[in-house]
N, C-alpha and C positions, 0 to 999 in steps of 0.2 A: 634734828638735833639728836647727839647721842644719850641713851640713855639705856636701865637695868633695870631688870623687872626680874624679881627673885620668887620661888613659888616653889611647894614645896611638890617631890617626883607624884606623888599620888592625887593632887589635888590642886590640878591646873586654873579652878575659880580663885584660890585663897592666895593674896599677894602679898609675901613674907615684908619684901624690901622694893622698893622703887625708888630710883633719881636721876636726876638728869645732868649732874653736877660731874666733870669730868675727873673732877679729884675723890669724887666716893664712890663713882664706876671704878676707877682705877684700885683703891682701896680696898673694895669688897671681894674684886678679882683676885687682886694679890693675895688675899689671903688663904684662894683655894688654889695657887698656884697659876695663873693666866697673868700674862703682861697687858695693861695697855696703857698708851700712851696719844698724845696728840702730838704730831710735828708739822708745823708753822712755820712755811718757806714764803719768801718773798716774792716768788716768779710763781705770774700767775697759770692755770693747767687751762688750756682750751681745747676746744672738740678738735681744732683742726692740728693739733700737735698728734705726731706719731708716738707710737712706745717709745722710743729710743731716743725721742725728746722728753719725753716724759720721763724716764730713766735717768735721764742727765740731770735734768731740774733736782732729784731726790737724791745725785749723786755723794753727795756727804752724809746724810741719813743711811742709805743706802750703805755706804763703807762701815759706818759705825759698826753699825746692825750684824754685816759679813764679819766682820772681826773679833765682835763679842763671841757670835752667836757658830762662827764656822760653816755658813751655808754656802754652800758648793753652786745654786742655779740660783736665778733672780729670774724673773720673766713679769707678764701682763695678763690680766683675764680682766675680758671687757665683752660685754654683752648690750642692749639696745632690746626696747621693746620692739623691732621689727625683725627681730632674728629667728627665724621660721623654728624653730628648736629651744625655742624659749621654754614650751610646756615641757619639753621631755629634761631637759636640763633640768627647771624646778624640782621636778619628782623625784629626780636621780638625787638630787642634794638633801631631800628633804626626809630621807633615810639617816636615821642614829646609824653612826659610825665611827672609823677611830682610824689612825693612822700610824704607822711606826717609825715615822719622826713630827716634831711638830707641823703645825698647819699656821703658819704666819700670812697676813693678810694685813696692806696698808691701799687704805680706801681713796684715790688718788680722788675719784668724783663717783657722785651717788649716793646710794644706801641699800643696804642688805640687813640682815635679820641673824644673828648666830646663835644657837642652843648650845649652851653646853648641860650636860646629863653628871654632875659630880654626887658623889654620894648618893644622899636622897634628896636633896635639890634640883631644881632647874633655872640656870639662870640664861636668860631673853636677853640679848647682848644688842641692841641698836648701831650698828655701826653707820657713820656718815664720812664723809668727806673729812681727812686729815687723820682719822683712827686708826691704831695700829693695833692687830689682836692677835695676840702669839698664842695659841692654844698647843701647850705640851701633846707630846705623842702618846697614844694611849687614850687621851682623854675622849669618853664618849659624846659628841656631837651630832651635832645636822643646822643645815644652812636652809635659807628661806631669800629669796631673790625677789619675791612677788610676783602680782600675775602680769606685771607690764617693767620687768627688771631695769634698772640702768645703772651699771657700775663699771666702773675702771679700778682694778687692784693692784699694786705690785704683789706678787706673791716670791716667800724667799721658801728653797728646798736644800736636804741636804742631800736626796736622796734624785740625785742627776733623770730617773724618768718624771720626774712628775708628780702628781697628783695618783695617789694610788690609796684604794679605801677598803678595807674591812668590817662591810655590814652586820653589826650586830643583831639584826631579825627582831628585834624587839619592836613593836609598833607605837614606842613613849610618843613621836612626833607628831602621831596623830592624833593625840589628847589635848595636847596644846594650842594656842593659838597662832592662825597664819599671822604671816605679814603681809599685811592687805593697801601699804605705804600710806 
């Protein structure tokens, strides 16, 4: 189940805000700038669907989103805990960072972990299945997969390579708690 655990950057014990309720995730985010939202389609997502079935299922979310938002690639990140590169991925992710356009992420199946690093906050982003979490560019983060990961994402770019990150060297990620699912 999705949920927010707020805490404040210096003091990863002391938990400001916590809920599980999609409408005060949603609330609490927008207030520091983050989009999220839930979208509930009718066709259901199975393991043995390709991306590009998977794509089409989200095709009207997916259009919306392109139209608001102007994003240039759409693509899939899906991972499996048998994926021999699972430890090295974690790590890589699990570094504060920031991006110079947003970092949009819809959670097709699974659950993943997001930090966001704003002001002197920390907020612990629970994403599961159905979540969409647009993290503005700039915004400092890091991501947590677990140590047995299983997610399928759409992810939307504007920026045509990818996935391209700017490690802030500050070691906040390590003071906080894994996501241990």
């Amino acid at each position: 189940m999705s949920a927010i655990t707020v805490f404040q950057e210096n003091d990863p014990s002391a938990v400001l805000f916590h809920s599980m309720d999609g409408d005060e995730i949603s609330r609490v985010l927008g207030e520091v700038g983050i989009r999220f939202e839930r979208w509930m389609i009718d066709c259901p997502i199975t393991l043995e669907m390709t991306h590009e079935e998977v794509l089409q299922a989200y095709d009207q979310e997916i259009n919306k989103l392109i139209s608001e938002e102007g994003y240039q690639t759409v693509d899939i990140a899906a991972i499996t805990p048998d994926n021999p590169q699972k430890d090295e991925f974690r790590q890589k992710f699990l570094q504060e960072h920031t991006h110079s356009e947003d970092e949009v992420r819809f959670f097709v199946a699974g659950e993943g972990m997001f930090y966001l690093h704003i002001e002197d906050k920390v907020y612990m982003i629970h994403c599961c299945k159905d979540d969409l979490l647009s993290v503005p560019d700039q915004t400092k983060h890091w991501f947590d997969m677990g140590p047995e990961p299983h997610f399928t994402a759409i992810r939307f770019f504007n920026n045509p390579q990818g996935w391209v990150a700017d490690f802030t060297g500050d070691d906040i990620a390590k003071r906080f708690p894994l996501f241990d699912e």
